[in-house]
N, C-alpha and C positions, 0 to 999 in steps of 0.2 A: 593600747599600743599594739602594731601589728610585729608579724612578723618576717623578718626581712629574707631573703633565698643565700646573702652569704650565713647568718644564723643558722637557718637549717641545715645547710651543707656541709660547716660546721663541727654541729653535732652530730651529725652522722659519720664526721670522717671520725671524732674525737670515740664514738661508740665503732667506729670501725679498728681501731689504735688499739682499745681495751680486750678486742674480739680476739685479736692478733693473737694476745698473750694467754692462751686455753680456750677459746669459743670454738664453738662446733662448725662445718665447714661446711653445711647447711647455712649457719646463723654470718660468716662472713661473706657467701654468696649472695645471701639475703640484702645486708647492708651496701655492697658493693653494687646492688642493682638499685637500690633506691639512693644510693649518691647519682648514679647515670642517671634518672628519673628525674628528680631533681633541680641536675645541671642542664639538662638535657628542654626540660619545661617550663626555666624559666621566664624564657621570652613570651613563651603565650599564657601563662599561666602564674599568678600571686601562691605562693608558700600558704599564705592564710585558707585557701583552698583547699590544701590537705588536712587541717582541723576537720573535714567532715566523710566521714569513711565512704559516701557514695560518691563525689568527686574524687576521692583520693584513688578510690577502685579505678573512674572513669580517666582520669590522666595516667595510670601505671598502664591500664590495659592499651590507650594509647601507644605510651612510649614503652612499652617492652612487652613486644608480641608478642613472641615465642616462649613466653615462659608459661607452665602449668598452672592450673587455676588455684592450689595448696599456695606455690609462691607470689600469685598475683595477691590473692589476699593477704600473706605475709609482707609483704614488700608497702603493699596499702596502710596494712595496720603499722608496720614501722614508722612511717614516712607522718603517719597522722599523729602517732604519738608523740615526736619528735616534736611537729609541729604545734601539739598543744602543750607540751611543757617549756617549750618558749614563750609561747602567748602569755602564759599563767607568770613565768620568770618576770617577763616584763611589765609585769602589772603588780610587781611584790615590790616591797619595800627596799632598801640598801642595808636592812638589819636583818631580812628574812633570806635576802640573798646569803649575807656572810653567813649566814646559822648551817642553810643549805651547803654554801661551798667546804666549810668545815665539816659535817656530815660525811658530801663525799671523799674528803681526804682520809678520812676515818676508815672508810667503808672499801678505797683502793688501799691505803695502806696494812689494811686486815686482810684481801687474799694476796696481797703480796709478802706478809709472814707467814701467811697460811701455805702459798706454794711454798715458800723457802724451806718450810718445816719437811717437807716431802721428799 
């Protein structure tokens, strides 16, 4: 199953949501250039394309010039991860899904006791 550019967009805004709440502002620059990238590339360019980190480099360097070569890699390696854990979601079962979506409820509802204890 491939992966589609609302999916990625997606999950990077939903990892942009999470960033919000304590992420580094480094790591929200980060995601906030690979959603532009992204939305930015999808007419000339398939999502399934950033699965492989030399494409993913070559359309970031593309569509965001100006950035340093630390964030073109960062922005690459995002964009590619994103894109391969959708791939792999979409190829998992409707039991490995729930297993996983429960995991993450687990996993957001433990730093959000964790902040509150603070």
């Amino acid at each position: 199953m491939s992966v589609t550019s609302e999916e990625l967009i997606q999950s990077l805004k939903e990892l942009q949501d999470y960033l919000m709440d304590g992420g580094t502002k480094y790591r929200q620059q980060t995601v906030r250039m690979a959603i532009s990238v992204a939305i930015s590339s999808k007419e000339r360019y398939s999502p399934i394309d950033f699965c492989n980190i030399q494409i993913s480099r070559k359309i970031v360097k593309e569509y965001a010039r100006k950035i340093d070569q630390e964030r073109w890699i960062d922005v690459s390696k995002m964009l590619m991860t994103h894109a391969n854990e959708i791939k792999r979601e979409n190829l998992m079962s409707q039991k490995e899904k729930a297993f996983l979506e429960k995991r993450r409820e687990e996993r957001i509802n433990h730093r959000k006791s964790k902040l509150n204890r603070l």
